[in-house]
N, C-alpha and C positions, 0 to 999 in steps of 0.2 A: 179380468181387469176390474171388474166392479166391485167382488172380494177386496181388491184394493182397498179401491178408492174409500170402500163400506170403512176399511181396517182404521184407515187415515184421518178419515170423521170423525170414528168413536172415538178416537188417539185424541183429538183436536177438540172435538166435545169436553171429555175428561180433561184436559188441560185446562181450557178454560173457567170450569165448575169450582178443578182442584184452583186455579186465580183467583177467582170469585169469594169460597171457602175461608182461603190466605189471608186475604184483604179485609174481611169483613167488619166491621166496627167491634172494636171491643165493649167500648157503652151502650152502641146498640143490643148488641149482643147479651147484656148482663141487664138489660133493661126488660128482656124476652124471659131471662131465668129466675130475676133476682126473690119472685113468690116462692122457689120451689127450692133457694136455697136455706132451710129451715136453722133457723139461730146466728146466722154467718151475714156482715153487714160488708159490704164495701163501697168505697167513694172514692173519688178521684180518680175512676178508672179512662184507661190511655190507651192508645196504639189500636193494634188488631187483635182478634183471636190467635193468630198465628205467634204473634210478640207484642208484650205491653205492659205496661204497669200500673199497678193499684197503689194509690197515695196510703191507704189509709184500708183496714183490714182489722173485723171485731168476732170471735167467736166464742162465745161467753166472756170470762174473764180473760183470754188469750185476745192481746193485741198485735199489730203488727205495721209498722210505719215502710211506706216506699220497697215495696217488693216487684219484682220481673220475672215475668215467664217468657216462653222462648219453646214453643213445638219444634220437637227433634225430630229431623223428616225420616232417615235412615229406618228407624224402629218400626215407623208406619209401614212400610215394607214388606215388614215379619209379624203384621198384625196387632203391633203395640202403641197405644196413643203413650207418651212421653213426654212431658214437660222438664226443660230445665227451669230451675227457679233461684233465684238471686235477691236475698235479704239485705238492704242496706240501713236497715236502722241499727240505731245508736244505742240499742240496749237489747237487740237479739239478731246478731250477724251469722249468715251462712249461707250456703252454697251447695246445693241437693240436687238430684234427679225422683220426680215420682211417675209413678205411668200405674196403666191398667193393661195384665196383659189378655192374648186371647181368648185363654180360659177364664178371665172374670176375676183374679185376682189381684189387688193392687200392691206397687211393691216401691218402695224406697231407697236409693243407692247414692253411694260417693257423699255422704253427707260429712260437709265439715262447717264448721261452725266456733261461735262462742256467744255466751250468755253473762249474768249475774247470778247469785245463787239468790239474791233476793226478787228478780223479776221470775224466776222457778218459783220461789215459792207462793208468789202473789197467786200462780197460775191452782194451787192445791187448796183445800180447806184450812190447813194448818197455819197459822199465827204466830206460835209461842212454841219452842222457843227462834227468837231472830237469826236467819244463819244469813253469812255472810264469806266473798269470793268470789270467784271465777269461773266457770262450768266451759269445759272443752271438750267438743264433738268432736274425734279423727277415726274417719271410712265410717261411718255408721251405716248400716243397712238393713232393714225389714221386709217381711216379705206378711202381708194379710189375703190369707181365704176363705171365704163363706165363715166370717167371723172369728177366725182363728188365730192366732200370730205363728205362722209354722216357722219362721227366722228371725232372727239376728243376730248381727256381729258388729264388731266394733269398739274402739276404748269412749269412755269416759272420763276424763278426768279434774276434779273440784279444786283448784290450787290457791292459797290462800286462806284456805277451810277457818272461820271462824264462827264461832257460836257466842251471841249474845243473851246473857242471864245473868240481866245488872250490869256487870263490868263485859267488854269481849273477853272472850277466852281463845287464844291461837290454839289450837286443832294439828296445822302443817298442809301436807298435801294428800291426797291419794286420788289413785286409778281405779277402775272396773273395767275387767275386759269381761266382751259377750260370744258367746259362739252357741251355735246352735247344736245339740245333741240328738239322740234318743227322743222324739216326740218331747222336744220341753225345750228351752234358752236355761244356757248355765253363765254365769257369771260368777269371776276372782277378783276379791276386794283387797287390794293392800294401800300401804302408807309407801309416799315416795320421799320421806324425811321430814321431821316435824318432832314437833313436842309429845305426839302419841302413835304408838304403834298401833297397826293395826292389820286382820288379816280375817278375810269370811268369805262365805261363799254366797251363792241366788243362783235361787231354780225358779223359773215361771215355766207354765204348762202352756198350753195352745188355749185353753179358755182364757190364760189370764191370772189365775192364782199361781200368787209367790211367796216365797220363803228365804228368809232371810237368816243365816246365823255366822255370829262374830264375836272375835273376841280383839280386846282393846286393853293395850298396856300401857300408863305413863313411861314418858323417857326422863332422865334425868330428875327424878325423883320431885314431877311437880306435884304439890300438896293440894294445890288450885285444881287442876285438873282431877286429881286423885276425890277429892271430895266431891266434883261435880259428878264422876261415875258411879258413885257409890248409889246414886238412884238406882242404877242397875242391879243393886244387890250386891254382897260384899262379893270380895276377891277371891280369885284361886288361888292355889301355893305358890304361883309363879307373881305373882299380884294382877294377874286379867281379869277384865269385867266380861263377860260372857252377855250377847241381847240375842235374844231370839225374836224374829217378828214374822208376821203372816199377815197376808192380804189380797185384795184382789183389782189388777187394773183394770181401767176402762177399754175394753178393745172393743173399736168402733167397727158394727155390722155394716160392713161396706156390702 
């Protein structure tokens, strides 16, 4: 009988803690962490740890207005903290799941979204030349461990695509879908109709280095376009401009 009662306690205990936990001030909360969050500012925070929102959200040049989190209980479970997250600003909208699971790795799923091509690029070093459109996130998902990127998948796609050099120059649309292979993310680059054709591939490895190679055809015999690619060096027999490029992303040592 007292095993019971013991069992019924701890039950009772735990329920209360896990209340306590649920409840707890979210600005209390971030007023306990906010030394140890290194480069990342927030204000306006709201609600509980469990569910709440931040007005206002800085990490480097990465902004972010009125965002929602939401601890997913189910996950906790199976040993995984889970946040659903909900973007409602008016120049980077979406709708993600991140979590950490129990082995220590953090991963990102179900992300959909949409952007500017111009608040992307505010986000990089690059300046010149001005691009301009739409950037559309459908299913995205990553997966980081002990500093690696071992997944992703998901399309991308830039619709709208324009480049400013002087006058805009319309571009069209295109996709990237990602999937994950062989120890490395492969990526297919095409054009979804527009003024340039276009077709490449991307490989990024688990550190982080990628490679890029493509080729790009005018359609309909634009002269504008054709002279802007000619940076790339002349044509092949087919009239494609051929870019090769190499680099390496930031993947964040979580």
């Amino acid at each position: 009988m007292k095993k019971r009662w013991l069992r019924f306690l701890l039950l009772g205990l735990g329920a209360y803690l896990f209340f306590l936990a649920a409840t707890f001030p979210a600005a209390y909360a971030h007023r306990i962490v906010r030394d140890g969050l290194s480069g990342v500012t927030l204000s306006g925070v709201e609600g509980t740890i469990w569910s709440g929102n931040v007005r206002h959200l800085q990490a480097g040049v990465f902004q972010l207005q009125d965002l929602h989190w939401k601890v997913k209980f189910w996950p906790l479970l199976l040993g995984r903290l889970e946040l659903a997250l909900d973007s409602r600003d008016k120049e980077v909208e979406f709708k993600t799941r991140v979590g950490r699971s129990l082995g220590g790795s953090f991963y990102l799923s179900e992300l959909y979204g949409s952007t500017s091509m111009a608040s992307l690029q505010q986000m990089t070093p690059y300046r010149m030349p001005v691009l301009q459109g739409k950037v559309l996130f459908e299913g995205m998902k990553a997966v980081l461990a002990q500093g690696k990127l071992v997944e992703a998948e998901g399309t991308i796609r830039w619709q709208g695509a324009t480049i400013k050099m002087g006058s805009p120059l319309e571009l069209g649309n295109f996709s990237i879908e990602l999937e994950t292979g062989d120890q490395q993310v492969t990526g297919r680059l095409r054009d979804t109709g527009g003024p340039l054709q276009a077709e490449g591939s991307l490989k990024i490895t688990q550190e982080g280095a990628y490679q890029f190679e493509g080729t790009f055809i005018p359609r309909n015999g634009s002269s504008e376009l054709a002279r802007k690619l000619r940076m790339l060096g002349a044509p092949d027999a087919n009239g494609g401009y051929t870019l090769n490029y190499a680099g390496q992303l930031p993947i964040p040592l979580l």
